[in-house]
C-alpha positions in Angstrom: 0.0 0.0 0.0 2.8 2.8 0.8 5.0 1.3 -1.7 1.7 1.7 -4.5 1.4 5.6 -2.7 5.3 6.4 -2.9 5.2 5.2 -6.7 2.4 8.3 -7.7 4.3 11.0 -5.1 8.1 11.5 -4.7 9.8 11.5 -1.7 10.8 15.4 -2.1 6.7 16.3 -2.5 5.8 14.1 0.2 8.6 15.6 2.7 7.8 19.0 1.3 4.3 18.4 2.5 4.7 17.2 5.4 7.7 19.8 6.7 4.6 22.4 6.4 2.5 20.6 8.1 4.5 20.3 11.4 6.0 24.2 11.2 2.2 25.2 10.6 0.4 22.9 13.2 -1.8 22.6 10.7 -4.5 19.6 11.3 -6.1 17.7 8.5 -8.6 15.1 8.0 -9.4 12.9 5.7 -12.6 11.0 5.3 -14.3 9.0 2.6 -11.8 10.3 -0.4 -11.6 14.2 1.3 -8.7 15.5 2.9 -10.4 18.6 5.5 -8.7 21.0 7.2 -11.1 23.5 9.5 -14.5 23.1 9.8 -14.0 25.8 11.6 -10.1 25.8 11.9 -8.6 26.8 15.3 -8.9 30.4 16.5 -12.1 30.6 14.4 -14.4 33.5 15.5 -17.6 34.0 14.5 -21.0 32.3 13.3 -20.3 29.1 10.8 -20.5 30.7 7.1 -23.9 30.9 5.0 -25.0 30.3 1.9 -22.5 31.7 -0.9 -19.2 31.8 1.0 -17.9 28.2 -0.7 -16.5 28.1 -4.0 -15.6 25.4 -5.8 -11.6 24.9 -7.6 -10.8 22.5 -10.3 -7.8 21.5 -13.1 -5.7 21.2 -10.1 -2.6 19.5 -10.7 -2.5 16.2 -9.4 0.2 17.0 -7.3 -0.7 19.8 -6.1 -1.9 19.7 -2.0 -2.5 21.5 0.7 0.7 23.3 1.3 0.5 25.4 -2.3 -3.3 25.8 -1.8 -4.3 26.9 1.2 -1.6 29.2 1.4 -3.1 30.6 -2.2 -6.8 31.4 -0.7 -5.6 32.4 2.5 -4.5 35.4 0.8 -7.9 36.5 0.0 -9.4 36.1 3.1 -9.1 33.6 6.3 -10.7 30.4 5.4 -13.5 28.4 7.3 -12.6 25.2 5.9 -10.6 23.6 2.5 -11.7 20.3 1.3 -9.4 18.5 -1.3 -10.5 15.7 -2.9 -8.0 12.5 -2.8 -7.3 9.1 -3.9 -5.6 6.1 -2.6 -2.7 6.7 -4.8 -1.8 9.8 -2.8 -3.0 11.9 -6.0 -5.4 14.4 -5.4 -8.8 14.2 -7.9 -8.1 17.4 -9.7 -10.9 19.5 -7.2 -11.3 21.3 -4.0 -13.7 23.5 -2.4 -12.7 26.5 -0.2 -15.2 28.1 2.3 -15.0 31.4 3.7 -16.8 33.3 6.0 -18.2 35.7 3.9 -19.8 35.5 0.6 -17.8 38.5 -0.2 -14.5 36.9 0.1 -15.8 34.4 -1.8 -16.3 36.7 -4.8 -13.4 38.2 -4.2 -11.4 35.0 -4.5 -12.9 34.0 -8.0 -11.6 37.3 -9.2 -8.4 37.2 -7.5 -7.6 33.4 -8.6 -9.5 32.0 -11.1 -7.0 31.2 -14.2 -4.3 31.8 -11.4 -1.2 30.0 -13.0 0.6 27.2 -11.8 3.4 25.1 -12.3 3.6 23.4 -15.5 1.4 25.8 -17.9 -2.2 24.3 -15.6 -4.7 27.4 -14.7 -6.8 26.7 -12.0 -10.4 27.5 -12.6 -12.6 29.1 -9.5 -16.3 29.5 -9.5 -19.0 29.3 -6.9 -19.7 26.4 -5.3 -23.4 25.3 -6.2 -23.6 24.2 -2.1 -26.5 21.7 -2.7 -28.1 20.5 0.3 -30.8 18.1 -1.1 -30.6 14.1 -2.4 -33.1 12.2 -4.5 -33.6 8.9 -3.3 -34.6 6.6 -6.0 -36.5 2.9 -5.6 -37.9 3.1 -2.1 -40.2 0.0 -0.8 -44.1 1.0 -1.3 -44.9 2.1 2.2 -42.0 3.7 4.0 -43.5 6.3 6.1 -41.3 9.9 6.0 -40.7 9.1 9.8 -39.4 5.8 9.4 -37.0 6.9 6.5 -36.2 10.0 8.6 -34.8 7.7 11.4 -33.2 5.3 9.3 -30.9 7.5 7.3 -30.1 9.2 10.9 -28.8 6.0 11.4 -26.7 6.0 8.4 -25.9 9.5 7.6 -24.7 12.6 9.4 -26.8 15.9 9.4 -30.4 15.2 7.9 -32.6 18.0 8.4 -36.0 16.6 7.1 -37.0 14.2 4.6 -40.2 14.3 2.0 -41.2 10.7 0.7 -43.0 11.4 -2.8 -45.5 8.1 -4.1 -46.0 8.1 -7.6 -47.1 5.4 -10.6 -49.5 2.9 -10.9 -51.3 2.0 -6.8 -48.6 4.1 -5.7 -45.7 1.7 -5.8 -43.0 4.4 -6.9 -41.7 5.2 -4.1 -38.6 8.1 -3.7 -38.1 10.6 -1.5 -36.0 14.5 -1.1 -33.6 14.5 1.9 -32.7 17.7 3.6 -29.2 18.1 5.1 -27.8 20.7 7.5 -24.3 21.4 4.6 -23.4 20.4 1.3 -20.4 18.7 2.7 -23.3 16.4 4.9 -25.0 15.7 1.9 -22.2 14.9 -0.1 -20.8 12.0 2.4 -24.0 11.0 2.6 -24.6 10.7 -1.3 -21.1 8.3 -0.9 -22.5 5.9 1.5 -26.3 5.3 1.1 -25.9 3.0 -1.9 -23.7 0.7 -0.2 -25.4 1.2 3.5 -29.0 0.2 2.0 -27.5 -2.4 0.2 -25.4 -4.1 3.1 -28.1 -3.3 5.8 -31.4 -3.7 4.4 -30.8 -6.0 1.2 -32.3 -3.2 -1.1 -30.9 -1.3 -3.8 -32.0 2.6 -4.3 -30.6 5.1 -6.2 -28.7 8.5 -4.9 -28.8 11.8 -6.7 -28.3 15.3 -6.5 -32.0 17.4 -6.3 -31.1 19.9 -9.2 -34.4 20.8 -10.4 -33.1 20.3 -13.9 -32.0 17.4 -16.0 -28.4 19.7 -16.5 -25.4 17.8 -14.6 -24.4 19.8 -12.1 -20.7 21.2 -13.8 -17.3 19.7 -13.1 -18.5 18.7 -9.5 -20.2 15.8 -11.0 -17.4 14.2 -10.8 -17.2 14.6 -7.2 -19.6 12.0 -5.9 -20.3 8.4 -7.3 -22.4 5.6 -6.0 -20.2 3.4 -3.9 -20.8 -0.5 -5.0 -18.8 -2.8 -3.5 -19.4 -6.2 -4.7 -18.6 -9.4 -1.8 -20.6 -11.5 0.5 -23.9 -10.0 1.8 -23.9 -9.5 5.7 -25.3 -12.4 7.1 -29.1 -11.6 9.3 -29.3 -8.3 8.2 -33.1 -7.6 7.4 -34.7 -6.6 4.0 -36.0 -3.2 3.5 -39.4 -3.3 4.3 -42.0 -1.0 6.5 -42.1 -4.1 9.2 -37.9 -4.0 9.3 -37.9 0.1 9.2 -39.9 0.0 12.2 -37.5 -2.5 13.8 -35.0 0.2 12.9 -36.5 3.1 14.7 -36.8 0.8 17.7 -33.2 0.3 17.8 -32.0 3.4 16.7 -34.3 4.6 20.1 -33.0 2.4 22.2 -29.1 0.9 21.0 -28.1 -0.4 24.5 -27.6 -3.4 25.8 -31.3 -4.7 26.8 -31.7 -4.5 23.5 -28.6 -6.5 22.4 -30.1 -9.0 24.6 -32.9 -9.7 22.2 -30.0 -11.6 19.9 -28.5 -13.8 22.8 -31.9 -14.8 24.1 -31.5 -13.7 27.5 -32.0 -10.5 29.7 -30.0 -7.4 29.8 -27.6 -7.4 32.5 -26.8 -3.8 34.2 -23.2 -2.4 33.8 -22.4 -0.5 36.7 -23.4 3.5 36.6 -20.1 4.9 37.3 -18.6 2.9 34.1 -17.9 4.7 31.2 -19.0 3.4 27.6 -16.4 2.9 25.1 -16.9 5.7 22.0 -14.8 3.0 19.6 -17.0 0.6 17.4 -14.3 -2.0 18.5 -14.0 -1.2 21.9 -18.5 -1.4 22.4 -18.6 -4.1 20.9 -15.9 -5.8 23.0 -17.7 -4.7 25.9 -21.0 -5.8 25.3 -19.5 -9.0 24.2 -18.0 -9.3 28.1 -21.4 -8.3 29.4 -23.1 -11.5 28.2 -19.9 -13.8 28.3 -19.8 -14.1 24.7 -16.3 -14.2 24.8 -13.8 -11.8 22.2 -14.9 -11.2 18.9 -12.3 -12.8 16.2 -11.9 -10.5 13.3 -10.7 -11.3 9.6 -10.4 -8.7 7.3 -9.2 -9.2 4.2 -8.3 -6.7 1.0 -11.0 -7.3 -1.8 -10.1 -4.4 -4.6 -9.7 -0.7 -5.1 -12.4 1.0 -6.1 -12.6 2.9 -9.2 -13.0 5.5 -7.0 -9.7 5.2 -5.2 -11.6 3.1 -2.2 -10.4 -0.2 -0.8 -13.1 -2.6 -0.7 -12.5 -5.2 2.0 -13.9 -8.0 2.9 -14.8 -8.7 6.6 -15.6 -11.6 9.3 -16.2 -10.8 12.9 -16.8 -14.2 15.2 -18.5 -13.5 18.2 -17.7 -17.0 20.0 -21.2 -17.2 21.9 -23.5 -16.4 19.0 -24.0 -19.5 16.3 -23.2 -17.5 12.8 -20.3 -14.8 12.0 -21.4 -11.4 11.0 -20.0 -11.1 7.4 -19.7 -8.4 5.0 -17.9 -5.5 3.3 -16.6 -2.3 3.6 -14.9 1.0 1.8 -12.3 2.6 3.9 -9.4 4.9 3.6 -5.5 4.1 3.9 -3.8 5.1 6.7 0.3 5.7 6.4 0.7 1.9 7.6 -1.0 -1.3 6.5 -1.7 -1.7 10.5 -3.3 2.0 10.5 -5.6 0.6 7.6 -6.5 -3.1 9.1 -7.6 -1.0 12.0 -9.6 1.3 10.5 -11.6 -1.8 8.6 -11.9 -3.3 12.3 -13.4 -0.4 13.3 -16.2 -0.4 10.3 -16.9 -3.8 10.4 -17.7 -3.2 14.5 -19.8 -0.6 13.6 -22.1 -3.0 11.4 -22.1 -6.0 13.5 -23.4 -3.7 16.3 -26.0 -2.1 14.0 -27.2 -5.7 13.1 -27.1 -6.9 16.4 -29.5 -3.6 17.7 -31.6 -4.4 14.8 -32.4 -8.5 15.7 
């Protein structure tokens, strides 16, 4: 994995990079192909930006990181946050969105750098960012209630605002619906995962779009976002999508502790002591509720399925919980840390995370 990364960016980038990030203290993080830095940054004062401060940069040279452009935009004005797009090769995706505080320093930094030159004869281009807030969701089952939906993708996504379900078609049986979300960056992690989350956790597929209004793609941005498929084995007693199993859904997602984790073992809920704190890693939960009902330690095998075409590695995953009859077994996307250990652990941590959402949902 570093040896495939060190092949697309030389030593003397890479160490360039990362002498600015220890004499700046910068911090950035990268999740689900972005690489963030802010959100706000530290020191930030003020209200989070509105509408119209984010613009949206493109042609970057491959590269081309954080050191050259957040210096650039800084210039203009202090930014809220920079997103830069990546890939597992350690090349950025050619894009990058820059959000300031106001939507005047926006404007100003589309005048001040779009067509801005850099190295080898590459301009960049700078425009306003479109910002939308709003996913189509495609294929539904007949009968999904807006409140049912509403608390499933709360389940699966961060920052849903509302969510309109929309029947159409012959007895109704065209089902799709318009999420809200509270940012554009929301939505947009959001339009990476529900594919693959309906898919693995309900054994449904749906389509994901951007609400445009219009049939026009939305720019060079299109590019930004693609469904997530990952092909493997299909978690094992994981419900299908249906009003009955959506309801199951909202009971767990009220109530994800261990009485109802007893509901899989067949037993009652023991009490954990009050003054014991809860462990906030999927790994570390699980591995306590495990000890709670004597299950014994959960045996993970992760294995490396693929890279995405969207610079994603798809892995493969099978958690044994020694006291339950049936491994939990599925897949998941996740992003490459700077070690293959960093990485293994980070496809632990997702494959926690859905064994304890099928276990809250038995």
């Amino acid at each position: 994995m570093d040896k495939r990364k060190s092949s697309v960016l030389s030593t003397q980038r890479r160490r360039s990079f990362e002498d600015w990030l220890e004499s700046t203290s910068i911090t950035l993080t990268q999740v689900n192909g972005q690489r963030k830095y802010g959100g706000p940054p530290t020191g930030w004062r003020g209200p989070a930006p509105g509408p119209g401060c984010e613009v949206f940069i493109s042609s970057i040279p491959r590269d081309v990181f954080e050191d050259c452009l957040i210096p650039l935009f800084q210039t203009v004005a202090p930014l809220y946050e920079f997103r830069l797009m990546m890939n597992f090769s350690g090349q950025n995706r050619g894009f990058a969105y820059a959000k300031y505080g106001r939507p005047a320093d926006a404007e100003a930094a589309i005048r001040a750098l779009h067509l801005h030159p850099l190295r080898g004869g590459m301009c960049l281009i700078v425009k306003m960012s479109t910002e939308k807030r709003q996913l189509c969701l495609g294929e539904l089952p007949a009968g999904v209630s807006e409140e049912a939906l509403l608390t499933v993708l709360r389940m699966v996504s961060d920052g849903v605002r509302g969510v309109t379900v929309r029947v159409a078609g012959p007895r109704g049986k065209a089902t799709s619906a318009l999420v809200f979300y509270s940012s554009h960056y929301a939505a947009s992690m959001a339009k990476k995962v529900l594919v693959q989350a309906f898919k693995k956790q309900y054994g449904v597929s749906i389509s994901v779009r951007w609400f445009s209004g219009s049939s026009k793609p939305r720019h060079d941005e299109s590019e930004e976002e693609g469904a997530l498929a990952c092909p493997g084995p299909k978690p094992v007693g994981q419900a299908l999508l249906t009003a009955a199993s959506f309801q199951l859904a909202r009971s767990a997602f009220r109530d994800p502790h261990p009485q109802l984790f007893s509901r899989v073992v067949g037993g009652p809920a023991p009490q954990a002591s009050s003054g014991e704190a809860v462990p906030h890693d999927a790994v570390g939960r699980l591995r306590r509720l495990c000890e709670l009902y004597g299950l014994g330690l959960p045996i993970y095998d992760v294995r490396y399925h693929h890279t995405s075409a969207d610079g994603f590695l798809c892995v493969s995953y099978s958690v044994l919980v020694p006291g339950l009859p049936m491994p939990f077994c599925g897949v998941a996307q996740v992003l490459p840390g700077p070690s293959t250990n960093t990485t293994e652990e980070e496809a632990r941590r997702t494959a926690a995370e859905q064994v304890l959402k099928a276990m809250s949902r038995a």
